[in-house]
N, CA, C and O atoms as a GROMACS GRO file, in nm:
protein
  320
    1UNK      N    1   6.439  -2.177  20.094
    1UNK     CA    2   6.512  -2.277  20.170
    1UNK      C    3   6.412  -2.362  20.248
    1UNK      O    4   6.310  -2.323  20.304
    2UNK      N    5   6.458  -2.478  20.241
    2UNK     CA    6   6.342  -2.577  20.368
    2UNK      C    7   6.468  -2.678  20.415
    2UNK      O    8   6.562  -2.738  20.362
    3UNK      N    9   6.413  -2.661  20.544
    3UNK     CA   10   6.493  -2.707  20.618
    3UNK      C   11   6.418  -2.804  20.767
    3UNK      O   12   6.367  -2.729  20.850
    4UNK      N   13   6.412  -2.924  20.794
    4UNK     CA   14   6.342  -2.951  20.902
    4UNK      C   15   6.437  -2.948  20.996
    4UNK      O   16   6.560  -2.953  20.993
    5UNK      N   17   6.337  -2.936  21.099
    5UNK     CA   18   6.424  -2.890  21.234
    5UNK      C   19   6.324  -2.938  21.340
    5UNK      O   20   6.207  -2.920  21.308
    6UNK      N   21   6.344  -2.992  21.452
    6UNK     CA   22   6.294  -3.065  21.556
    6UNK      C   23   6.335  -2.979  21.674
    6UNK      O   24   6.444  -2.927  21.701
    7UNK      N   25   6.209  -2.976  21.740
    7UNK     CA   26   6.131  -2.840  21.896
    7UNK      C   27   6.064  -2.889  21.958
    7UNK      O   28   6.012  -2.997  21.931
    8UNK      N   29   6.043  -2.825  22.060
    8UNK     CA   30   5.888  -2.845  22.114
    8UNK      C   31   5.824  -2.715  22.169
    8UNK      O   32   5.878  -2.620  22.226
    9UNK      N   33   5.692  -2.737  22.137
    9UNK     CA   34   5.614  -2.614  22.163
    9UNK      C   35   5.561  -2.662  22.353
    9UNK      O   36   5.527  -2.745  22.437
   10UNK      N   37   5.601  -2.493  22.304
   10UNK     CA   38   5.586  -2.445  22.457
   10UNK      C   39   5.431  -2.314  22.434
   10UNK      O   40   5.451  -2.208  22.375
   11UNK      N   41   5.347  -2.335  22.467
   11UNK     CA   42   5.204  -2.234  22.408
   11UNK      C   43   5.221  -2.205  22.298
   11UNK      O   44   5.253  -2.292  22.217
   12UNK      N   45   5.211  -2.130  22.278
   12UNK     CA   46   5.274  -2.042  22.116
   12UNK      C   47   5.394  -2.023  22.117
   12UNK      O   48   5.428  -1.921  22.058
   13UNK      N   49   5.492  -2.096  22.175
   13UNK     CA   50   5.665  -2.048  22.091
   13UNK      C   51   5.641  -2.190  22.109
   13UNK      O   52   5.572  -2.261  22.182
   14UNK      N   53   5.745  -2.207  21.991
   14UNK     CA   54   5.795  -2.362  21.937
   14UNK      C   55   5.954  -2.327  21.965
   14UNK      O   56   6.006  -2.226  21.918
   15UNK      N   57   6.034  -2.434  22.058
   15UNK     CA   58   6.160  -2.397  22.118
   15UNK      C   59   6.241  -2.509  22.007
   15UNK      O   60   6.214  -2.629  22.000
   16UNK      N   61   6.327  -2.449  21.938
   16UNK     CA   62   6.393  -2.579  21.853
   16UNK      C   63   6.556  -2.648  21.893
   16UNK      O   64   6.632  -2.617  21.984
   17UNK      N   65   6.565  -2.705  21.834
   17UNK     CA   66   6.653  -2.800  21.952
   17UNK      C   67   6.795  -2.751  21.821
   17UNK      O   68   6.881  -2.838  21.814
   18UNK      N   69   6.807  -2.683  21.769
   18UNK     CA   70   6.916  -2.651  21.668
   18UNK      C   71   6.870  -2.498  21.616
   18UNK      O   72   6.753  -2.460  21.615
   19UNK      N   73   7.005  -2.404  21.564
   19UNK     CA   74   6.975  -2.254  21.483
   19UNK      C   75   6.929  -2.294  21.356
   19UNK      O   76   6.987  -2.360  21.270
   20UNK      N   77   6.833  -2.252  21.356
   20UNK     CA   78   6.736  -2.236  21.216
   20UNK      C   79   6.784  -2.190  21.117
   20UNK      O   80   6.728  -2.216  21.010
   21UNK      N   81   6.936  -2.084  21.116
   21UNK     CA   82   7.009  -2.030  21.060
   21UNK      C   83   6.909  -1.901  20.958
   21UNK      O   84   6.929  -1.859  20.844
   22UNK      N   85   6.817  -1.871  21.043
   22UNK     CA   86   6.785  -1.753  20.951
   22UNK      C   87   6.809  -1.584  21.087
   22UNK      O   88   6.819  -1.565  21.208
   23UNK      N   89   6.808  -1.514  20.975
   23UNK     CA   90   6.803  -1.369  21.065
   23UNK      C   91   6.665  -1.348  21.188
   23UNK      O   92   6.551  -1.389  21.168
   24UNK      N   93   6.700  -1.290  21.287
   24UNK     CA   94   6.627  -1.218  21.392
   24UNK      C   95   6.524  -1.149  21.322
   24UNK      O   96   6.558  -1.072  21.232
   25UNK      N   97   6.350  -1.172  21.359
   25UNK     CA   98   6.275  -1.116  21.318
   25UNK      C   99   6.246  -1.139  21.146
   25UNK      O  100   6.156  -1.077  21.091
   26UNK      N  101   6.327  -1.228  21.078
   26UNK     CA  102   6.313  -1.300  20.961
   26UNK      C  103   6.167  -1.383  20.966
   26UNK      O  104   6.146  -1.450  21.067
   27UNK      N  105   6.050  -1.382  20.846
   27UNK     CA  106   5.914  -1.414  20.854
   27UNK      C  107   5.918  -1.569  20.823
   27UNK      O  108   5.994  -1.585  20.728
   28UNK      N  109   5.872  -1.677  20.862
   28UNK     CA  110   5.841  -1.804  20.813
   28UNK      C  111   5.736  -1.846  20.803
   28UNK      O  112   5.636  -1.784  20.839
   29UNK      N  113   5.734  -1.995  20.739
   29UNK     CA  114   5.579  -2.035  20.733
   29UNK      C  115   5.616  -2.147  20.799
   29UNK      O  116   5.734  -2.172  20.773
   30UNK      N  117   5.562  -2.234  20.882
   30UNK     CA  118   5.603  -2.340  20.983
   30UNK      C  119   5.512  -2.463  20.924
   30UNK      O  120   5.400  -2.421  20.893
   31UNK      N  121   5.526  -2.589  20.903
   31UNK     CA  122   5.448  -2.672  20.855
   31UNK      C  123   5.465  -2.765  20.957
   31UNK      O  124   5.573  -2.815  20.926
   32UNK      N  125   5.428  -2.822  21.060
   32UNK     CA  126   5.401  -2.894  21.171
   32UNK      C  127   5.350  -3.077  21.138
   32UNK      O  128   5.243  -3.114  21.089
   33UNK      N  129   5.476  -3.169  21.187
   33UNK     CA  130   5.409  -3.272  21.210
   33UNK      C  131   5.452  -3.336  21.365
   33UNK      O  132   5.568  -3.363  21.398
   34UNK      N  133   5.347  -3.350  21.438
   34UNK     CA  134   5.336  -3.447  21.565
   34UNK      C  135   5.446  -3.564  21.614
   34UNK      O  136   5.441  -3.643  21.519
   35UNK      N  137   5.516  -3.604  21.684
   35UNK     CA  138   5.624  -3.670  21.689
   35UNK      C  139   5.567  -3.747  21.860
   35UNK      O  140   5.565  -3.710  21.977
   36UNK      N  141   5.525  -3.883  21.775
   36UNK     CA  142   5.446  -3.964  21.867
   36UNK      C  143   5.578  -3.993  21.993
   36UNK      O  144   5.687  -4.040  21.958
   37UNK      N  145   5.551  -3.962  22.123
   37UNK     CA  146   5.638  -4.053  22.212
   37UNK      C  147   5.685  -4.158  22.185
   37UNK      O  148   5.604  -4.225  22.122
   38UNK      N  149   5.819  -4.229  22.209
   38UNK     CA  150   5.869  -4.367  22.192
   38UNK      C  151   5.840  -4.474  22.294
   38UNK      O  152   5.899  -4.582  22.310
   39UNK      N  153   5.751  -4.430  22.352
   39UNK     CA  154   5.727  -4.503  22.469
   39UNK      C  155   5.609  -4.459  22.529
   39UNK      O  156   5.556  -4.351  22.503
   40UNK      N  157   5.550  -4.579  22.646
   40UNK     CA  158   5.407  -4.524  22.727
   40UNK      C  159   5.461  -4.440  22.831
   40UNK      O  160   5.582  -4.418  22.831
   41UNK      N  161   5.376  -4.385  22.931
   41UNK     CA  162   5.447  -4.305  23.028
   41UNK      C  163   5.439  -4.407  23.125
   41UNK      O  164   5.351  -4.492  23.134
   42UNK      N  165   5.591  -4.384  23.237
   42UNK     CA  166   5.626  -4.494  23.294
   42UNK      C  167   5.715  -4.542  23.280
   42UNK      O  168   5.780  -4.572  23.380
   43UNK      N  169   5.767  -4.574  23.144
   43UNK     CA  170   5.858  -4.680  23.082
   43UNK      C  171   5.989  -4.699  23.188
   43UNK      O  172   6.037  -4.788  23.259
   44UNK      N  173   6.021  -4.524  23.142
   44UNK     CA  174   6.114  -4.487  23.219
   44UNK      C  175   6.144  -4.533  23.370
   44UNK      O  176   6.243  -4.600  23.402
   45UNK      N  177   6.065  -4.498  23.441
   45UNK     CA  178   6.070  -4.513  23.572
   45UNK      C  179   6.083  -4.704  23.590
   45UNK      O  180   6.164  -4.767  23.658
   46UNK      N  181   5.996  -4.745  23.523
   46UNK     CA  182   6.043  -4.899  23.538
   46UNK      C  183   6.136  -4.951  23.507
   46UNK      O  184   6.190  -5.033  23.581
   47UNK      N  185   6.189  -4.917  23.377
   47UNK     CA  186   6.341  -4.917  23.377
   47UNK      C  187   6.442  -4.911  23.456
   47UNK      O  188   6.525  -5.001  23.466
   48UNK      N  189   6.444  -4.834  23.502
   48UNK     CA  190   6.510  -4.731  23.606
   48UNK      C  191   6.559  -4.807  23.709
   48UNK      O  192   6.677  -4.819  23.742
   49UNK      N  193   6.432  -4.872  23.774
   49UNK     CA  194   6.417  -4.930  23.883
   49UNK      C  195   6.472  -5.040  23.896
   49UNK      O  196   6.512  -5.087  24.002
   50UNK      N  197   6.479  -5.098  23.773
   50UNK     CA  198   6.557  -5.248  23.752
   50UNK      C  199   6.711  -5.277  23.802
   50UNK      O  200   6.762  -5.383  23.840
   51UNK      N  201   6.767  -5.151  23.790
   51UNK     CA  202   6.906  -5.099  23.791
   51UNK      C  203   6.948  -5.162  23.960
   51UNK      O  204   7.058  -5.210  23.989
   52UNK      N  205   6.859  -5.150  24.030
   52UNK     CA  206   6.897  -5.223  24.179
   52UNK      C  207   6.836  -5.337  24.191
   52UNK      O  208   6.801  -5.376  24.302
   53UNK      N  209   6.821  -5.386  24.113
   53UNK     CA  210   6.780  -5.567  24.132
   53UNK      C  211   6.917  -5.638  24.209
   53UNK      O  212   6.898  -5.719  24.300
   54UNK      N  213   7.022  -5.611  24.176
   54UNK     CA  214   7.193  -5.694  24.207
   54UNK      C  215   7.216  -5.650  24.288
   54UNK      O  216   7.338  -5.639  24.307
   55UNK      N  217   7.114  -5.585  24.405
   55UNK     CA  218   7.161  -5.517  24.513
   55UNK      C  219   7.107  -5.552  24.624
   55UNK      O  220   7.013  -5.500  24.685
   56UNK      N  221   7.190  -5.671  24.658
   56UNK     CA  222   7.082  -5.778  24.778
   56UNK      C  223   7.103  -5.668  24.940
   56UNK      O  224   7.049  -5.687  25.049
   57UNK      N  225   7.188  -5.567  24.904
   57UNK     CA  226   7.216  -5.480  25.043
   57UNK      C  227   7.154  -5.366  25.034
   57UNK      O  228   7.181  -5.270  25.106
   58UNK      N  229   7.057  -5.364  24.934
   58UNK     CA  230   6.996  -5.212  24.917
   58UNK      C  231   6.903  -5.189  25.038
   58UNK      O  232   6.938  -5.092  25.106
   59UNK      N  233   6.782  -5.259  25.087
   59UNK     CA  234   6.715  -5.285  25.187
   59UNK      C  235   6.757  -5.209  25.298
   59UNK      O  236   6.695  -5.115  25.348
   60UNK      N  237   6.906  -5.271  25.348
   60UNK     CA  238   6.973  -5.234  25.470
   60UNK      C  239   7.003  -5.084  25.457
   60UNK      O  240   6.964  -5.014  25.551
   61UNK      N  241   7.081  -5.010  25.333
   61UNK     CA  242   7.106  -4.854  25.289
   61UNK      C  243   6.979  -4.788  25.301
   61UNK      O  244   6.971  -4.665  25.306
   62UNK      N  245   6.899  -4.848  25.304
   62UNK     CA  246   6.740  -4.730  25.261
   62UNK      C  247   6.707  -4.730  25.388
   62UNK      O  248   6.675  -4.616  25.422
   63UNK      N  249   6.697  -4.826  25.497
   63UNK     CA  250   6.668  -4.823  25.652
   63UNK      C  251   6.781  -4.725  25.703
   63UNK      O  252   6.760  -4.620  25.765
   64UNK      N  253   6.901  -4.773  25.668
   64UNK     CA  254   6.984  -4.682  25.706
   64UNK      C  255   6.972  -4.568  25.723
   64UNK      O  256   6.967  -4.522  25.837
   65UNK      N  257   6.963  -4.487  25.609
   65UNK     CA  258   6.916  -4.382  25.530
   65UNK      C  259   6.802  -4.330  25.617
   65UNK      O  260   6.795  -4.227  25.683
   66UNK      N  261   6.717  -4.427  25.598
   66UNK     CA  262   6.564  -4.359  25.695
   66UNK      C  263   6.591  -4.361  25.863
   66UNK      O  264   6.504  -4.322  25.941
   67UNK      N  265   6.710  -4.407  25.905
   67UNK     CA  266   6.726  -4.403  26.057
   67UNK      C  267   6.777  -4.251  26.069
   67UNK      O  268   6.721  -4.168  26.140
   68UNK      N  269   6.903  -4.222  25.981
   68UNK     CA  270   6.936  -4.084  25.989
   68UNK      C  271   6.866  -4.000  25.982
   68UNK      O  272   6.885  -3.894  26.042
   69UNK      N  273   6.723  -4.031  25.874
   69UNK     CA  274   6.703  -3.887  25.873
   69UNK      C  275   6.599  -3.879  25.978
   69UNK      O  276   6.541  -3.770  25.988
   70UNK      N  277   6.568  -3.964  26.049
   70UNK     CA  278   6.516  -3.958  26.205
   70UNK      C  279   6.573  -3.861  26.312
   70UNK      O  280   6.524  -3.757  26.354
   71UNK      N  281   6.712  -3.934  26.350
   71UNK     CA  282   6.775  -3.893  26.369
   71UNK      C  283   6.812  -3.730  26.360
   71UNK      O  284   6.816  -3.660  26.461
   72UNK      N  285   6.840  -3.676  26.225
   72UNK     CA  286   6.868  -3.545  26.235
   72UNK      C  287   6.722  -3.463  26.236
   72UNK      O  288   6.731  -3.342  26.211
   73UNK      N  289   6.618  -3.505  26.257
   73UNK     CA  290   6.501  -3.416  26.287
   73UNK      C  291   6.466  -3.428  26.448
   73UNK      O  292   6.391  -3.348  26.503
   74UNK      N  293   6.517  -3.515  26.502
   74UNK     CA  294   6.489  -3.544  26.655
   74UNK      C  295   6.557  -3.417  26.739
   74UNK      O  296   6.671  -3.372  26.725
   75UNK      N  297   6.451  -3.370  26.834
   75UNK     CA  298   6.507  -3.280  26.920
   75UNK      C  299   6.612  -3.285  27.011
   75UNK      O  300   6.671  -3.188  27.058
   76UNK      N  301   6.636  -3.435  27.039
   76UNK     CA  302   6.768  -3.457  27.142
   76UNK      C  303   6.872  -3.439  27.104
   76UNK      O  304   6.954  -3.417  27.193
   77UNK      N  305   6.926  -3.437  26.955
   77UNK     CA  306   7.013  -3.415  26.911
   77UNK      C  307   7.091  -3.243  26.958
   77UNK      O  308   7.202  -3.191  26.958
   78UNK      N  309   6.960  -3.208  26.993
   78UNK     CA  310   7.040  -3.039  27.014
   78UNK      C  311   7.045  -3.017  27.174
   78UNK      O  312   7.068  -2.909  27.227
   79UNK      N  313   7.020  -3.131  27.238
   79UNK     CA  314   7.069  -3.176  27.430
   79UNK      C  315   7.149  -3.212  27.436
   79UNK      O  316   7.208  -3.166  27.534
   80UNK      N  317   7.231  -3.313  27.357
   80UNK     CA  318   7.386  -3.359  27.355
   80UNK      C  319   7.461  -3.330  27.342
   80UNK      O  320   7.557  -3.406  27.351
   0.00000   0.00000   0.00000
């Protein structure tokens, strides 16, 4: 039987992303080809980031955001 099947190696175990459909402790011969990234590293994250461009109020949420968490680390909070 041959069958390809797509994994990724982890040291010496190759983790596959589907059942191989053979028995536990069943012997194979593995023939290996490399599966170039679809992308540089990064891509992602720049992508990503684009997603709040239409967000002319984001600025104000992230100060926001950073006032609270002032706020809940400040010692006066536990005098009031």
């Amino acid at each position: 039987m041959n069958k390809a099947l797509h994994g990724k190696v982890h040291g010496r175990t190759i983790q596959l992303d589907e059942d191989p459909g053979v028995a536990e402790g069943q012997e194979v011969e593995v023939q290996m080809t490399v599966v170039e990234p679809k992308g540089t590293w990064g891509d992602g994250i720049r992508s990503s980031a684009g997603g709040w461009a239409d967000h002319p109020e984001l600025d104000a949420v992230l100060e926001r955001i950073q006032h609270e968490r002032k706020l809940e680390r400040s010692p006066q909070m536990c005098d009031e």
